[in-house]
N, C-alpha and C positions, 0 to 999 in steps of 0.2 A: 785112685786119688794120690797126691804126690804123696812124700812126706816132706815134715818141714820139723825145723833145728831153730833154737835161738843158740848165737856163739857169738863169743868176743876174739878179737887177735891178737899177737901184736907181731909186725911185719921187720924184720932186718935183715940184713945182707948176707949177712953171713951163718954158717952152722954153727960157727964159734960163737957169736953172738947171742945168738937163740941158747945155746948150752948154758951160757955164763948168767943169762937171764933167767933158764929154767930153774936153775942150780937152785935161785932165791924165792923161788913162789913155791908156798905151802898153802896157799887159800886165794881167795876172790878180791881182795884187802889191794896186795900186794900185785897182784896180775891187772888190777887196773891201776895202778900206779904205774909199774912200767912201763904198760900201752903208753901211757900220757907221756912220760918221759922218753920212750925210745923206741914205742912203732914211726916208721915209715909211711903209712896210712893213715890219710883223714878221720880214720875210724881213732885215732890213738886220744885225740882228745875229748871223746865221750870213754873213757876207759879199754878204746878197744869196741866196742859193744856195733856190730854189724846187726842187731836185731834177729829179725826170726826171716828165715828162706825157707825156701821150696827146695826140694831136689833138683838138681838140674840146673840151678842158676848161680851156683859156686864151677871153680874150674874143679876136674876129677878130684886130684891129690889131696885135695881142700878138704871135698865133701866128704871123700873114704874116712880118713883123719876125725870128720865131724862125727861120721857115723860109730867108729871102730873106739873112739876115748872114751871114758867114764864120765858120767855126767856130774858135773863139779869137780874136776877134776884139769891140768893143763898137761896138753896133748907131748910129746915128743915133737923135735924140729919138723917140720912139713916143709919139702921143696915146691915151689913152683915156681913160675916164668916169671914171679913179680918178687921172687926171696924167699925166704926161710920164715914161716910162720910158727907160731905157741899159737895153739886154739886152747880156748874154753869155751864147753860146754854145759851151759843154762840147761838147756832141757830139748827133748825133741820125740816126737812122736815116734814109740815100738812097734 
């Protein structure tokens, strides 16, 4: 059976960017406020919030990131083919 993650993002351009964003989140509060203000992604105006996936249906870097952060907690910069992500993870099946 797969596993499956609920996570929020927020997607920008740059490592710098991501950095300068992480620098300000210490909670759930503020990490969707940023989404809303500075993801990249459609996802930014629900706070970021991609719902809950399955294994396999994120690109790798994504999911590694999903699986490897603490849960409530915003991940370190994540590269992929679409920018430099902040994950938060919600919750996801051990």
């Amino acid at each position: 059976m797969a596993k499956k993650a609920h996570a929020s993002h927020i997607l920008v351009p740059s490592k710098a960017d991501a950095l300068n964003i992480m620098r300000n989140i210490t909670n759930l509060k503020e990490f969707q406020r940023y989404a809303t203000k500075a993801s990249k992604c459609p996802s930014g105006r629900k706070g970021g919030d991609l719902g809950s996936f399955k294994s396999g249906q994120m690109v790798p870097a994504f999911e590694k990131a999903v699986w490897d952060t603490d849960i409530g907690t915003c991940s370190e910069p994540v590269r992929t083919q679409f920018g430099f992500h902040l994950i938060w993870v919600h919750s996801r099946d051990e």
